[in-house]
N, C-alpha and C positions, 0 to 999 in steps of 0.2 A: 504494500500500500504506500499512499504518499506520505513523508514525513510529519508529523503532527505538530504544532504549536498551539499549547494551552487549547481552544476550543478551535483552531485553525487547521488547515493542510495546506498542501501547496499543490496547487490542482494547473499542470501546463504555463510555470510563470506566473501567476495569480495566488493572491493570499485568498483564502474560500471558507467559508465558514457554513455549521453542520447544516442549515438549508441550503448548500451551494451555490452562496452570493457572494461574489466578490467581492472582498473587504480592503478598499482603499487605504495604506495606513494615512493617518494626517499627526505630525509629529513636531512636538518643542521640546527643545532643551529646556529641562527643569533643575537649573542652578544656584540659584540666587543667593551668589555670591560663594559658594561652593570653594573656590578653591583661594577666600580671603579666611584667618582664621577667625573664631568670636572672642578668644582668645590670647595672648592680648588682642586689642581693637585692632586688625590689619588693615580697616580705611588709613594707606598710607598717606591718602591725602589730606590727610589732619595733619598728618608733623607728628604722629604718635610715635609709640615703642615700634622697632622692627622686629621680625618674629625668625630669625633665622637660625635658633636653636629649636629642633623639631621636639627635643622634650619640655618645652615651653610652652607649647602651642596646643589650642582646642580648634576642633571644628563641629564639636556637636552644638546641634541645632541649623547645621546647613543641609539641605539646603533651607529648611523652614522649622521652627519646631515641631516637636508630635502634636501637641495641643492644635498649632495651626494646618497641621496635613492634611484629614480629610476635607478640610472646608477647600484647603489650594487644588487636589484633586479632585474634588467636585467642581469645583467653579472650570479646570480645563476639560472636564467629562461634558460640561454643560456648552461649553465654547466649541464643541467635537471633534476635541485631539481625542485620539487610539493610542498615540504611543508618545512614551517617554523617554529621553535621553537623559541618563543621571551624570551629570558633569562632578567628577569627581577629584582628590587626588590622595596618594596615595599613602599621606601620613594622615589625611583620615581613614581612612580602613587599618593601615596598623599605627591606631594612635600611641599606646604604650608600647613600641619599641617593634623593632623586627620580627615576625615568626608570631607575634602576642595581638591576638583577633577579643 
């Protein structure tokens, strides 16, 4: 059969979903501000602290808090993206140190 994604296949080049209607994706980067820390403040354009010690540095709550998530995914489900880009980097994912998730 054809490869599956979530409730998708891939039917002849076409994303197809389980009534066999071609599913256009419509897609945004959801970053917001993603790869600035919260931690210190990395709006460099203040004239703030620079953050270039990465055990210094937070980026939770980018790209939005949990509290604000579902409202920001609702309001792009209502606008009619399908798909998300998580703009990311990679001292958020291992924030405490190398190897430590």
């Amino acid at each position: 059969g054809s490869p599956r994604l979530g409730g998708l296949r891939i039917d002849g080049g076409h994303f197809v979903d389980e009534d066999n209607r071609i599913v256009l994706p419509r897609g945004i980067n959801f970053s917001g501000l993603s790869k600035v820390p919260t931690s210190p403040d990395g709006a460099t354009h203040l004239g703030g602290p620079k953050f270039y010690e990465h055990r210094d540095v937070s980026f939770v709550g980018r790209p939005c808090s949990l509290a604000e998530l579902d409202t920001h995914l609702q309001r792009l489900k209502d606008w009619g993206f399908n798909l998300l880009r998580l703009v990311i980097t990679w001292e958020a994912v291992e924030h405490q140190g190398p190897g430590i998730y």
